[in-house]
C-alpha positions as CSV (number, residue, x, y, z in Angstrom):
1,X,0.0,0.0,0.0
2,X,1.7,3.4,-1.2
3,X,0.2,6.0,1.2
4,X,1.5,9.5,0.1
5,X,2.6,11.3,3.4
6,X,3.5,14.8,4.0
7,X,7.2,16.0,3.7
8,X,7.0,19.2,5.1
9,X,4.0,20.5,7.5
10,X,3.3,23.9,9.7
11,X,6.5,25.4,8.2
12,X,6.6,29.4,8.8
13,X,10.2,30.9,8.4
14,X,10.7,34.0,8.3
15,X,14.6,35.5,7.4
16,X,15.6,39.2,7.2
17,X,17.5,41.1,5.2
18,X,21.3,40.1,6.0
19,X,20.4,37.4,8.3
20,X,22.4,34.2,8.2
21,X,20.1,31.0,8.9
22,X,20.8,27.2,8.6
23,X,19.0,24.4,7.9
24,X,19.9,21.3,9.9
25,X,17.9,17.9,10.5
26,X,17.9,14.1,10.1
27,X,18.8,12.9,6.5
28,X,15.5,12.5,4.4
29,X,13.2,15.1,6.7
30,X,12.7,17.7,3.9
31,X,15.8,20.1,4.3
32,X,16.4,19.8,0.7
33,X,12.9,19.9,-0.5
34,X,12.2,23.3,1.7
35,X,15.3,24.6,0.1
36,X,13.9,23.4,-3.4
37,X,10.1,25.0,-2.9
38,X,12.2,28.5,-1.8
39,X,14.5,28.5,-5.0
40,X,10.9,27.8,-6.8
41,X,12.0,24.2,-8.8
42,X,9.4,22.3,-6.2
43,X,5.9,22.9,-6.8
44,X,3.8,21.9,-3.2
45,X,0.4,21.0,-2.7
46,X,-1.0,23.8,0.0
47,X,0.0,26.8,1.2
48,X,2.1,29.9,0.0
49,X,5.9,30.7,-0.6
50,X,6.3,34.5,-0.6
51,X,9.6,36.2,-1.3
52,X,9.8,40.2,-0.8
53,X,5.8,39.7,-0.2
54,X,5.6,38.1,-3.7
55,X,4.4,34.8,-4.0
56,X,7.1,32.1,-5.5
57,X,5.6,29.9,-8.1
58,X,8.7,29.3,-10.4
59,X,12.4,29.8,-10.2
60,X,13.9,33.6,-10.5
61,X,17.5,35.6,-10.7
62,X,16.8,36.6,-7.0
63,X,16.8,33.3,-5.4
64,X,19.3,30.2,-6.5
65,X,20.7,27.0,-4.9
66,X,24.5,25.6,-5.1
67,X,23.5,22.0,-5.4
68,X,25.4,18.9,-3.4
69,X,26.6,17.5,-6.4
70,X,27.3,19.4,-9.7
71,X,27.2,17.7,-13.0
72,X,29.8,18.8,-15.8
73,X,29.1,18.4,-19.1
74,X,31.6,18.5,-22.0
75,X,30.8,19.9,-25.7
């Protein structure tokens, strides 16, 4: 039986301008996946993203990620 469960719930996290925040947990709890949803390349099911009181709904020059692993491509 594949029951769908949430990954992140209640989240509310709020960062200022010039404010230096991390993001620690357990491996698999949703550290990645929040980071994914705030760079916008995560769509989620309920509830809002807002950056600079704009909501997030796809990825932007304002926001990135530096991935774990980076992929190199020759040509």
């Amino acid at each position: 039986m594949n029951k769908l469960l949430p990954v992140l719930e209640d989240i509310n996290l709020q960062v200022q301008q010039g404010e230096f925040i991390a993001i620690v947990g357990h491996s698999g709890c949703g550290k990645s996946t929040l980071l994914r949803i705030i760079a916008g390349l995560n769509q989620f099911n309920s509830g809002s993203v807002l950056f600079k009181n704009k909501e997030i709904t796809e990825p932007n020059i304002e926001r990135g990620m530096v991935f774990k692993k980076i992929g190199f491509y020759l040509g």
